[in-house]
Biopython code that builds the backbone (N, CA, C, O; Angstrom):
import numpy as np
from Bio.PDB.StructureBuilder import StructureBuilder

atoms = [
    (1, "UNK", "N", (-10.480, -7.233, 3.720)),
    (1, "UNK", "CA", (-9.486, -6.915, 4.717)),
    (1, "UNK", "C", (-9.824, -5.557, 5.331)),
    (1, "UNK", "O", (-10.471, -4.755, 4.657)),
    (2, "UNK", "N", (-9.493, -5.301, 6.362)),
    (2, "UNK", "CA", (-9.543, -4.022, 6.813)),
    (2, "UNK", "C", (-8.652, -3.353, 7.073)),
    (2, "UNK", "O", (-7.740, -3.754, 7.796)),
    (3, "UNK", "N", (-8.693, -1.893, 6.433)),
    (3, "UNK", "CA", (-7.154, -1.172, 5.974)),
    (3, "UNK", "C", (-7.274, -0.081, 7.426)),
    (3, "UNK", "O", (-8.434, 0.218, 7.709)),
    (4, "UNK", "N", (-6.463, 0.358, 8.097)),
    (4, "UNK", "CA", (-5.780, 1.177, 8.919)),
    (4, "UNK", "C", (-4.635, 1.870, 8.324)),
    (4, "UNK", "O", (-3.492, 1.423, 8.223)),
    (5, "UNK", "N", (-5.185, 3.320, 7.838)),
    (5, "UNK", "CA", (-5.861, 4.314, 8.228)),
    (5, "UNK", "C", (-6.282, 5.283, 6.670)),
    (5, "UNK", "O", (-5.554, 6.076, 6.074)),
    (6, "UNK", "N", (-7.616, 4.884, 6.353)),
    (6, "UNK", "CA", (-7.509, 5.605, 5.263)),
    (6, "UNK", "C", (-7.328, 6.929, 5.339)),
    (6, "UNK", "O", (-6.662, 7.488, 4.467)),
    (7, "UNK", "N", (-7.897, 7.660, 6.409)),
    (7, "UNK", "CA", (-7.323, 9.157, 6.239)),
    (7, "UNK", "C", (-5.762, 8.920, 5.484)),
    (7, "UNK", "O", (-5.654, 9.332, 4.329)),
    (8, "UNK", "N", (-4.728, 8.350, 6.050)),
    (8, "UNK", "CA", (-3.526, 8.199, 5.005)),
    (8, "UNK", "C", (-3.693, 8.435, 3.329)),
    (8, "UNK", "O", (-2.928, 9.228, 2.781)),
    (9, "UNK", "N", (-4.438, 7.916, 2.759)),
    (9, "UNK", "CA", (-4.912, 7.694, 1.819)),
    (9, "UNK", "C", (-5.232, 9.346, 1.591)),
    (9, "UNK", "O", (-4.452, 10.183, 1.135)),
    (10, "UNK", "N", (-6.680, 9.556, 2.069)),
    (10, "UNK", "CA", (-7.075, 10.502, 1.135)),
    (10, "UNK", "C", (-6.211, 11.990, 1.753)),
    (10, "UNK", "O", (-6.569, 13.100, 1.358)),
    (11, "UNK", "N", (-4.931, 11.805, 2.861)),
    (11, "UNK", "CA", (-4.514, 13.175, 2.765)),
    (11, "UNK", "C", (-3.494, 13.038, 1.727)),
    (11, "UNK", "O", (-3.159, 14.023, 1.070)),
    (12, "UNK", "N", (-2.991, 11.919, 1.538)),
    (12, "UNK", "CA", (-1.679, 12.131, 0.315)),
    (12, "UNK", "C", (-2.752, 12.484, -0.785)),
    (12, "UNK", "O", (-2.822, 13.704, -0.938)),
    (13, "UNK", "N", (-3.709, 11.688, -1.690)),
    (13, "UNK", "CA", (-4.305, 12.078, -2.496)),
    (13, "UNK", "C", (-4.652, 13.742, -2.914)),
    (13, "UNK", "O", (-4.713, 14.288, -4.016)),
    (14, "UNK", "N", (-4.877, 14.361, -1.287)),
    (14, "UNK", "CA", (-4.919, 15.614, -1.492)),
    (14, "UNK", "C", (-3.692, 16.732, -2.441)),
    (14, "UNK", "O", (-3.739, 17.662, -3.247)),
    (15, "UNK", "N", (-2.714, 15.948, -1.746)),
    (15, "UNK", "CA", (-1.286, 16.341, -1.990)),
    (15, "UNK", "C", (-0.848, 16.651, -3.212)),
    (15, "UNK", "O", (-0.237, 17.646, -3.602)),
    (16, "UNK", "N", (-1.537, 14.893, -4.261)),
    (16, "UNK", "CA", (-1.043, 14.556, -5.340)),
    (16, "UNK", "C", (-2.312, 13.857, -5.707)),
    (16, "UNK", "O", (-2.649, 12.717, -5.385)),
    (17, "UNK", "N", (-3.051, 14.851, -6.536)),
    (17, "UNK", "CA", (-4.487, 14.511, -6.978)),
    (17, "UNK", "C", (-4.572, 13.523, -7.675)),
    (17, "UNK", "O", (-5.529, 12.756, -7.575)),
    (18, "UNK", "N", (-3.531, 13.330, -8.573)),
    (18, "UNK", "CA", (-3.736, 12.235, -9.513)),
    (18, "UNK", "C", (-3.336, 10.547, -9.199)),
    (18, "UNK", "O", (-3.317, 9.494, -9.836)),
    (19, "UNK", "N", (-3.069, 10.969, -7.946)),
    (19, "UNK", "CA", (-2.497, 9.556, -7.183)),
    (19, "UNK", "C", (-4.475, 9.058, -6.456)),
    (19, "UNK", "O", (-4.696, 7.919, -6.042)),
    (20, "UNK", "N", (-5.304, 9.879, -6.467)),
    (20, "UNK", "CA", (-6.406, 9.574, -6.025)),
    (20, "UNK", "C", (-7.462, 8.465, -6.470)),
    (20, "UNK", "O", (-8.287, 7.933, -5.728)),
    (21, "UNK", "N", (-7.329, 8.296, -7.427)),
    (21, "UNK", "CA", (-8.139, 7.149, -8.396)),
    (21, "UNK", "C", (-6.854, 5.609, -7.902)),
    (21, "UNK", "O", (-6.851, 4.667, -7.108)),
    (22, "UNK", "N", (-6.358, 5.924, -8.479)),
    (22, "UNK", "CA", (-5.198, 4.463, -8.389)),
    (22, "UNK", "C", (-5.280, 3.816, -6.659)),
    (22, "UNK", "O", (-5.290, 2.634, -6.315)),
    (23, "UNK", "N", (-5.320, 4.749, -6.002)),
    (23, "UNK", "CA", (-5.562, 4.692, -4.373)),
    (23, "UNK", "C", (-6.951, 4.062, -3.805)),
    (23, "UNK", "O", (-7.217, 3.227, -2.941)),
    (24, "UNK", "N", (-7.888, 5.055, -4.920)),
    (24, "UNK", "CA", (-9.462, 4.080, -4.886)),
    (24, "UNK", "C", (-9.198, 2.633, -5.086)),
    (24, "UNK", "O", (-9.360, 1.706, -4.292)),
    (25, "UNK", "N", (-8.657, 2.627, -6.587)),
    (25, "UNK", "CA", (-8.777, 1.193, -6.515)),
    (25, "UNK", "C", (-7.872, 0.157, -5.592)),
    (25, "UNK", "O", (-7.976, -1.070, -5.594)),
    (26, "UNK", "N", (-7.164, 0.776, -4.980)),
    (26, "UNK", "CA", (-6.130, -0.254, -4.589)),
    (26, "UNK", "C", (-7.244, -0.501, -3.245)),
    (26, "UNK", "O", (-7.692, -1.645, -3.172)),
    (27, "UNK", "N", (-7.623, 0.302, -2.392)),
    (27, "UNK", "CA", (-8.704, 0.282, -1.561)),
    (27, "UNK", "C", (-9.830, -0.913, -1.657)),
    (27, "UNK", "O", (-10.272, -1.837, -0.974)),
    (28, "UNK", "N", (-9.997, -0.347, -2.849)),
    (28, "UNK", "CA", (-11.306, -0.841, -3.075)),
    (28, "UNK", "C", (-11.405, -2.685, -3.069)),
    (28, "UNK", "O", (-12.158, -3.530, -2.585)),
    (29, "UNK", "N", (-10.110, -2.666, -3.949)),
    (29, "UNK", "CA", (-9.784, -4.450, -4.099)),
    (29, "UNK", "C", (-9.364, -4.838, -2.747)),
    (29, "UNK", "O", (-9.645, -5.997, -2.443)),
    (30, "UNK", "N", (-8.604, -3.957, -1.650)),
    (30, "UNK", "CA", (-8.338, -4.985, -0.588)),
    (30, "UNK", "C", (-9.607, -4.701, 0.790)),
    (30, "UNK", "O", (-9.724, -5.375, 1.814)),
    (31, "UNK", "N", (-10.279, -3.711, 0.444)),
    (31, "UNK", "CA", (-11.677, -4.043, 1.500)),
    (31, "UNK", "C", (-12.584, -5.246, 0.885)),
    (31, "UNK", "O", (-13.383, -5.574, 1.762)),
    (32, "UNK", "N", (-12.718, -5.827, 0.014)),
    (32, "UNK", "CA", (-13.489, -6.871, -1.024)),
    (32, "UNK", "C", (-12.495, -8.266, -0.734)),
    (32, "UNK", "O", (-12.921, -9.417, -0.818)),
    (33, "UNK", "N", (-11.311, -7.955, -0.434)),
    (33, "UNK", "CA", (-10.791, -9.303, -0.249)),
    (33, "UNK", "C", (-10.031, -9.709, 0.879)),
    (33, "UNK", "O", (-9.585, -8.931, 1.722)),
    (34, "UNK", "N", (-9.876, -11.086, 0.879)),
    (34, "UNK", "CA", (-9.312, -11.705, 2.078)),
    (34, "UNK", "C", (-7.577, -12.656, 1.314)),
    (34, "UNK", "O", (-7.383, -13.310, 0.289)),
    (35, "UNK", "N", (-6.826, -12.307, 2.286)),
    (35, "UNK", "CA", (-5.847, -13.178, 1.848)),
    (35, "UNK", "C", (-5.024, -13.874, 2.734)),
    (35, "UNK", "O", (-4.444, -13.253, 3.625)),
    (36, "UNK", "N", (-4.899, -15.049, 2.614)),
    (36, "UNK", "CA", (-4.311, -15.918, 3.658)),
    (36, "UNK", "C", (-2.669, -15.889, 4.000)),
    (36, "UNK", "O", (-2.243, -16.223, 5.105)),
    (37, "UNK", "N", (-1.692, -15.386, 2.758)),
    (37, "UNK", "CA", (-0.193, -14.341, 2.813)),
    (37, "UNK", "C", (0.312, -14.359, 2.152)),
    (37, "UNK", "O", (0.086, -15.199, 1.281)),
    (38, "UNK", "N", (1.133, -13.684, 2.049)),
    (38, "UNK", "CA", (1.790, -12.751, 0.600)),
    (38, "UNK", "C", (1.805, -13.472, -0.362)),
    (38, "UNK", "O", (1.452, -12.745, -1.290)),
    (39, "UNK", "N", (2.062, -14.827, -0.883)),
    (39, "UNK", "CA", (1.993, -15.530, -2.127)),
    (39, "UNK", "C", (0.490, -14.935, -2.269)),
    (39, "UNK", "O", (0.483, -14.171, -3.234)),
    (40, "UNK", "N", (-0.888, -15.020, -1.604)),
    (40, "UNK", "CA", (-2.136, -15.058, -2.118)),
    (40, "UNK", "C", (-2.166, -13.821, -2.712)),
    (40, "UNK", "O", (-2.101, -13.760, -3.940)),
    (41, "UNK", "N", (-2.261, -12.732, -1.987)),
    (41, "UNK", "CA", (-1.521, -11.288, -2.530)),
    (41, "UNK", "C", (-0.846, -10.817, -3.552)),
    (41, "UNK", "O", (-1.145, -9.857, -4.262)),
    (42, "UNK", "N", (0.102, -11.534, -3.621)),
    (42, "UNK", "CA", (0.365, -11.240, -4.901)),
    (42, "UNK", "C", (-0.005, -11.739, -6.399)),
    (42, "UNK", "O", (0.545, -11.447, -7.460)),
    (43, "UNK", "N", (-1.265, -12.702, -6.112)),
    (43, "UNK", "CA", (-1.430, -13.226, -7.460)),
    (43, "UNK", "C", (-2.853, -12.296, -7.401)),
    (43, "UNK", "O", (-3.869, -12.799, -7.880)),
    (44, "UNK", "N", (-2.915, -10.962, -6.819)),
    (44, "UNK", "CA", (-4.074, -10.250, -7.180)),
    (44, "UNK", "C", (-2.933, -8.849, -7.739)),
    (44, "UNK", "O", (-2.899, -8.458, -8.906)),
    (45, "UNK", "N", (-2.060, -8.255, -6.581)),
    (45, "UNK", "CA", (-1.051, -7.544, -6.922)),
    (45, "UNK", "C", (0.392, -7.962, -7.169)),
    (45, "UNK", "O", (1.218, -8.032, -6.259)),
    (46, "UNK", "N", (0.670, -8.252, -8.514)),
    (46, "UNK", "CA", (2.027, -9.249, -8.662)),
    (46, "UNK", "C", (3.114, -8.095, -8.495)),
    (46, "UNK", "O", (4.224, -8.518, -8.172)),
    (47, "UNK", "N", (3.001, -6.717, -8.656)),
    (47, "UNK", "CA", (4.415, -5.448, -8.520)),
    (47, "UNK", "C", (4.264, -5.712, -7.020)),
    (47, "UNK", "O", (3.595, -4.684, -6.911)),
    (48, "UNK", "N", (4.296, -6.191, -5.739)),
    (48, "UNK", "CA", (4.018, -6.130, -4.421)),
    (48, "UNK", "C", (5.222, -6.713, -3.975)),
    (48, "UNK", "O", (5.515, -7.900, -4.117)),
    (49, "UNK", "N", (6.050, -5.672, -3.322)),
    (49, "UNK", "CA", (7.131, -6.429, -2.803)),
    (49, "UNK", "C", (7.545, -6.428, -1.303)),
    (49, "UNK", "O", (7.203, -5.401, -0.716)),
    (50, "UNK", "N", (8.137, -7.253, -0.631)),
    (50, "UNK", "CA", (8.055, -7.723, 0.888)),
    (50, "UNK", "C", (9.363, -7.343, 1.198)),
    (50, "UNK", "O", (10.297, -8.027, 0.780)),
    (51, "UNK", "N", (9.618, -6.034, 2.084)),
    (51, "UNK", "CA", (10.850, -5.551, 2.333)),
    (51, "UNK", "C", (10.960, -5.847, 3.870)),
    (51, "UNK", "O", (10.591, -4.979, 4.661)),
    (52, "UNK", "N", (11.502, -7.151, 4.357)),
    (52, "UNK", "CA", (11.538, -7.382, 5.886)),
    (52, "UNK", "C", (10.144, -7.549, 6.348)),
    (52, "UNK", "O", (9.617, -8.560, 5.886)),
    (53, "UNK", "N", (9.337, -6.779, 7.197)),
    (53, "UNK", "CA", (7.743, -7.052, 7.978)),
    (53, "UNK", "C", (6.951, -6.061, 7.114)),
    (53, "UNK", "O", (5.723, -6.039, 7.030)),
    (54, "UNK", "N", (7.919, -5.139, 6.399)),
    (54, "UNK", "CA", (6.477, -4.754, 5.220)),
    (54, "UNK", "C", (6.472, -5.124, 3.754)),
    (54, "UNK", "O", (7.446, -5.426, 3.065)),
    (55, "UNK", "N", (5.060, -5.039, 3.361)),
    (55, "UNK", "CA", (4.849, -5.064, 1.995)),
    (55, "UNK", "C", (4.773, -3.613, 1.101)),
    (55, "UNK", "O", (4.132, -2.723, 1.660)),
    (56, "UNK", "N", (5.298, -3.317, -0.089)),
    (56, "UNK", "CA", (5.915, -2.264, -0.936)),
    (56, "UNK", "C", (4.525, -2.195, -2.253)),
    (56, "UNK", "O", (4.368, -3.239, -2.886)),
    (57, "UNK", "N", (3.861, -1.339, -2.503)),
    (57, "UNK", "CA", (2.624, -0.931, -3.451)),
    (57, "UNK", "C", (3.428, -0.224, -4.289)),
    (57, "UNK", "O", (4.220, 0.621, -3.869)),
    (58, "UNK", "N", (3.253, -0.576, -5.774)),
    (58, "UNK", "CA", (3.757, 0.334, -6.719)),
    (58, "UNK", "C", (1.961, 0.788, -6.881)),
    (58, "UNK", "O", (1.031, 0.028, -7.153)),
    (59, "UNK", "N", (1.918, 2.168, -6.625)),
    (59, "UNK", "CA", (0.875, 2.494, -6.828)),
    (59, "UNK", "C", (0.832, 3.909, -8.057)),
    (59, "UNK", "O", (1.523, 4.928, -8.016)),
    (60, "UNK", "N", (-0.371, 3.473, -9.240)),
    (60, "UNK", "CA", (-0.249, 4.505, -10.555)),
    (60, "UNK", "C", (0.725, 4.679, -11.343)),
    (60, "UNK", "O", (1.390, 5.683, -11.598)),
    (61, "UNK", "N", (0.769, 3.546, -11.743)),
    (61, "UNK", "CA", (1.866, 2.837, -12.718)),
    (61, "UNK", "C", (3.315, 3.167, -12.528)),
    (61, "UNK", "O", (4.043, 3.360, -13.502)),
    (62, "UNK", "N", (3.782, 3.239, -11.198)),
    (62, "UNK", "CA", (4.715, 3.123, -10.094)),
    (62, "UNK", "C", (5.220, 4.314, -9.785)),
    (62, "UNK", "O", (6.336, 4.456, -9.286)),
    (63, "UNK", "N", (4.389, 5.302, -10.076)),
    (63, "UNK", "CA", (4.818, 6.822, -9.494)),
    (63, "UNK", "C", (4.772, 7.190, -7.864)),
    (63, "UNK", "O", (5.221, 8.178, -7.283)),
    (64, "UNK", "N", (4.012, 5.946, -7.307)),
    (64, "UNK", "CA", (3.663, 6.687, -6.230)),
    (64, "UNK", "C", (4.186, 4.879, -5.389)),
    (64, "UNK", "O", (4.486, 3.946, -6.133)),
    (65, "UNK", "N", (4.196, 4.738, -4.070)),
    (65, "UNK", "CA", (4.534, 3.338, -3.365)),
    (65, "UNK", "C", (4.127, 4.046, -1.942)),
    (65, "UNK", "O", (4.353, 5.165, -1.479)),
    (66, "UNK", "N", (3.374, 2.810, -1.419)),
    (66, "UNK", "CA", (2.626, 2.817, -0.558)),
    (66, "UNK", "C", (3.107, 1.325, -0.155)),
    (66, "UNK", "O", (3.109, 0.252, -0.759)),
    (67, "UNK", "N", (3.625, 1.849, 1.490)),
    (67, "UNK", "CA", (4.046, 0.777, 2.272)),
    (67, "UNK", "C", (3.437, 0.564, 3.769)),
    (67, "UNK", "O", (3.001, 1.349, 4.611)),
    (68, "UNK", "N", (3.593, -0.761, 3.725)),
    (68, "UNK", "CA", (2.053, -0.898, 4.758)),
    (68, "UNK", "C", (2.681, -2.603, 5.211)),
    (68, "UNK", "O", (3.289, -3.499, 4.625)),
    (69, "UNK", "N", (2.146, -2.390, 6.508)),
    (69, "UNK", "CA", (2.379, -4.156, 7.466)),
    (69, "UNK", "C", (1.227, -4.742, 6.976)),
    (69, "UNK", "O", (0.417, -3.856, 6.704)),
    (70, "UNK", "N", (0.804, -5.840, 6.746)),
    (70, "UNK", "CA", (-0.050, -6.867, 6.893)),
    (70, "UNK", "C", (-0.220, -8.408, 8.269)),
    (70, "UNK", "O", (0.465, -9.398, 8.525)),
    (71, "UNK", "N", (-1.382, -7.876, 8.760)),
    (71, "UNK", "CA", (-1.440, -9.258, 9.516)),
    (71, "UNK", "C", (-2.170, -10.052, 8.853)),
    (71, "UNK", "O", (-3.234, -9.504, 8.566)),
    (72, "UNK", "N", (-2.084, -11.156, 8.454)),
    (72, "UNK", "CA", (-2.588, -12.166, 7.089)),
    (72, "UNK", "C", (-3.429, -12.512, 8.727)),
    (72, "UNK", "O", (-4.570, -12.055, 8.650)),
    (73, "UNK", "N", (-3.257, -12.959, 9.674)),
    (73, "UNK", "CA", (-4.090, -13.753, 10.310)),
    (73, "UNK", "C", (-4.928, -13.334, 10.722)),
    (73, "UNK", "O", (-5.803, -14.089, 11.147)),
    (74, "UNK", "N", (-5.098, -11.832, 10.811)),
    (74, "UNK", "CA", (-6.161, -11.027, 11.237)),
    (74, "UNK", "C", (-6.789, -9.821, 10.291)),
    (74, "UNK", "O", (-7.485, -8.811, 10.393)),
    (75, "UNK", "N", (-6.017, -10.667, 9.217)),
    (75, "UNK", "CA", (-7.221, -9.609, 7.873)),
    (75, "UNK", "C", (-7.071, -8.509, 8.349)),
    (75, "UNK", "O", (-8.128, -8.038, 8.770)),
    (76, "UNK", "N", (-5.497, -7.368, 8.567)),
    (76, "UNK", "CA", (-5.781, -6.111, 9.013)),
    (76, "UNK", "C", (-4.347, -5.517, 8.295)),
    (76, "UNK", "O", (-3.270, -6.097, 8.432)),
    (77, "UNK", "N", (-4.543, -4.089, 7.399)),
    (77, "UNK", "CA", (-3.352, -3.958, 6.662)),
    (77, "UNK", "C", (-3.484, -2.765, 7.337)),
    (77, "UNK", "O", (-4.591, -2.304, 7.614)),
    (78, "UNK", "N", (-2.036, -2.015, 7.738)),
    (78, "UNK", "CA", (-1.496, -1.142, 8.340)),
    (78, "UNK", "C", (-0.995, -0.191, 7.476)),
    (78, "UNK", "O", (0.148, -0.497, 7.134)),
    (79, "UNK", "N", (-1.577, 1.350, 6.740)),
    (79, "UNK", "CA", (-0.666, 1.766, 6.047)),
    (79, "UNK", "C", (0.415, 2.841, 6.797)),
    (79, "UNK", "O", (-0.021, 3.759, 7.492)),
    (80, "UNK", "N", (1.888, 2.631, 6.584)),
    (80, "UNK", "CA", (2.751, 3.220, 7.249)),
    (80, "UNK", "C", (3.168, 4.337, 6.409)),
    (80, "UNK", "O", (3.707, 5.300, 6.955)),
    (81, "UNK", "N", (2.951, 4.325, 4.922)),
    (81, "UNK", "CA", (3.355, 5.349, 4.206)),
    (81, "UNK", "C", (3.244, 5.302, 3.255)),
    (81, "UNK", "O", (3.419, 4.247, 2.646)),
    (82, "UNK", "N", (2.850, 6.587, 2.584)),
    (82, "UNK", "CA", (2.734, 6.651, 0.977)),
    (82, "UNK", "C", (3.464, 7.651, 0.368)),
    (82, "UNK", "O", (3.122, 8.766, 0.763)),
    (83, "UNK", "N", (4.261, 7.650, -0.371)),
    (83, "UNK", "CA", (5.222, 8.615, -0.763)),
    (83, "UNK", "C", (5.451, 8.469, -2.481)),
    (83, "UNK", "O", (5.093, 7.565, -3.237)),
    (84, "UNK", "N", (6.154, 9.670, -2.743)),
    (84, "UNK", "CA", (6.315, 9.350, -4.588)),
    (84, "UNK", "C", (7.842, 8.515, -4.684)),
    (84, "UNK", "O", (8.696, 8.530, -3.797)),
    (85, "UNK", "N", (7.920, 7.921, -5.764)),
    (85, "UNK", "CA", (8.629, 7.116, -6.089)),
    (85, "UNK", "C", (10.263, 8.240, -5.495)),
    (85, "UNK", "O", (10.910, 8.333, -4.451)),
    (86, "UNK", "N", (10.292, 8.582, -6.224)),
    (86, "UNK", "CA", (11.281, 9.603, -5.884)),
    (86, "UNK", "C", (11.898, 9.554, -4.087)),
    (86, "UNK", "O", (13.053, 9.349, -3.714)),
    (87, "UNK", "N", (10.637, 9.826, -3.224)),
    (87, "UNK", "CA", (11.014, 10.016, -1.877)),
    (87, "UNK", "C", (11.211, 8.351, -1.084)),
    (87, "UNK", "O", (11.823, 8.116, -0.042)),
    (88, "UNK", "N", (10.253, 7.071, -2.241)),
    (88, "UNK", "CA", (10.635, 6.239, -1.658)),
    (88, "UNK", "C", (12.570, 5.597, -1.884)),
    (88, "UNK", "O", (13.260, 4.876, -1.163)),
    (89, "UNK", "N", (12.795, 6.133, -2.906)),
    (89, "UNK", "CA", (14.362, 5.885, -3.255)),
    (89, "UNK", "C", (15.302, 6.391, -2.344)),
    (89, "UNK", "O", (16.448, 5.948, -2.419)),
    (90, "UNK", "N", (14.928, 7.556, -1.178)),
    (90, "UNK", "CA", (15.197, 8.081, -0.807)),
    (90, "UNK", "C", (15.456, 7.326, 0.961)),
    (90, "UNK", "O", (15.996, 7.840, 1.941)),
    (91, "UNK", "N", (14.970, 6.277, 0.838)),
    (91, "UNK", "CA", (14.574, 5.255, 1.885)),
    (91, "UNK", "C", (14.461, 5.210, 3.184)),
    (91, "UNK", "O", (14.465, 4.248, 3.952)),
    (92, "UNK", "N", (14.342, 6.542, 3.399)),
    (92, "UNK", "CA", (13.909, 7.193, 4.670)),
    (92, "UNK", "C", (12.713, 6.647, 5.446)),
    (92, "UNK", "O", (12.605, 6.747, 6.668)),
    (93, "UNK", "N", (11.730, 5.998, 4.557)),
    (93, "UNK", "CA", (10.639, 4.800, 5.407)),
    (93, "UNK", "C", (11.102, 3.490, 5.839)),
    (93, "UNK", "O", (10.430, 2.494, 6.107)),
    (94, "UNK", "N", (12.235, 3.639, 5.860)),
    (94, "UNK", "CA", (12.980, 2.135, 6.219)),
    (94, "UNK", "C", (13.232, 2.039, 7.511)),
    (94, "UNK", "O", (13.091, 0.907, 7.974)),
    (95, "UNK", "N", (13.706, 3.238, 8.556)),
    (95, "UNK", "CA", (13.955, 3.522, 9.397)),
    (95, "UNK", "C", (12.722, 4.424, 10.361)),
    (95, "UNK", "O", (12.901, 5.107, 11.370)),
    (96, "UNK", "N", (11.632, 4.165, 9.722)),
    (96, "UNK", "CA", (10.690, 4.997, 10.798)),
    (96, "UNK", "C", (9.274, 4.058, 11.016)),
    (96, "UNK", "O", (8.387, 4.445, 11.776)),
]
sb = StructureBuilder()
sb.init_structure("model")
sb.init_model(0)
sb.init_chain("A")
sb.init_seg("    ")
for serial, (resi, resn, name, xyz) in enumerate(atoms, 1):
    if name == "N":
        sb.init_residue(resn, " ", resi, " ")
    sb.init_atom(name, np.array(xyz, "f"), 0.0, 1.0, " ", f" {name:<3s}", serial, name[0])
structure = sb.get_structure()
């Protein structure tokens, strides 16, 4: 798949160093794969949850969530935000 925008990625990582590895891999598995929609998806990431037009990443054993659109038909994932668990409770990415 092709992810839009890893800079996203590696400036939060900057932020929160230890969120940097867990971010590799989450990367890493969705440039390597293709998925036809969210059922396929989730039998690679089963914590993946579908809040309205986005999908929800518990990312580093759920400290961190990374939320992002998917177009299944055009193999292209959108990340809209990555935040710590904390700021996603806070649900201020719901509205932006």
């Amino acid at each position: 798949m092709r992810i839009i925008s890893r800079k996203a990625l590696t400036d939060f990582w900057e932020k929160h160093p230890d969120s940097e590895m867990p971010l590799r891999v989450w990367f890493k598995i969705l440039k390597v794969s293709t998925y036809a929609s969210f059922n396929d998806l989730r039998r690679t990431f089963r914590t993946a949850d579908k809040v309205k037009d986005k999908v929800v990443f518990n990312i580093g054993g759920n400290k961190y969530r990374l939320v992002a659109v998917i177009h299944f038909n055009y193999g292209t994932i959108y990340v809209r935000h990555i935040m710590t668990h904390q700021e996603y409770d806070q649900q201020r990415w719901k509205n932006a």
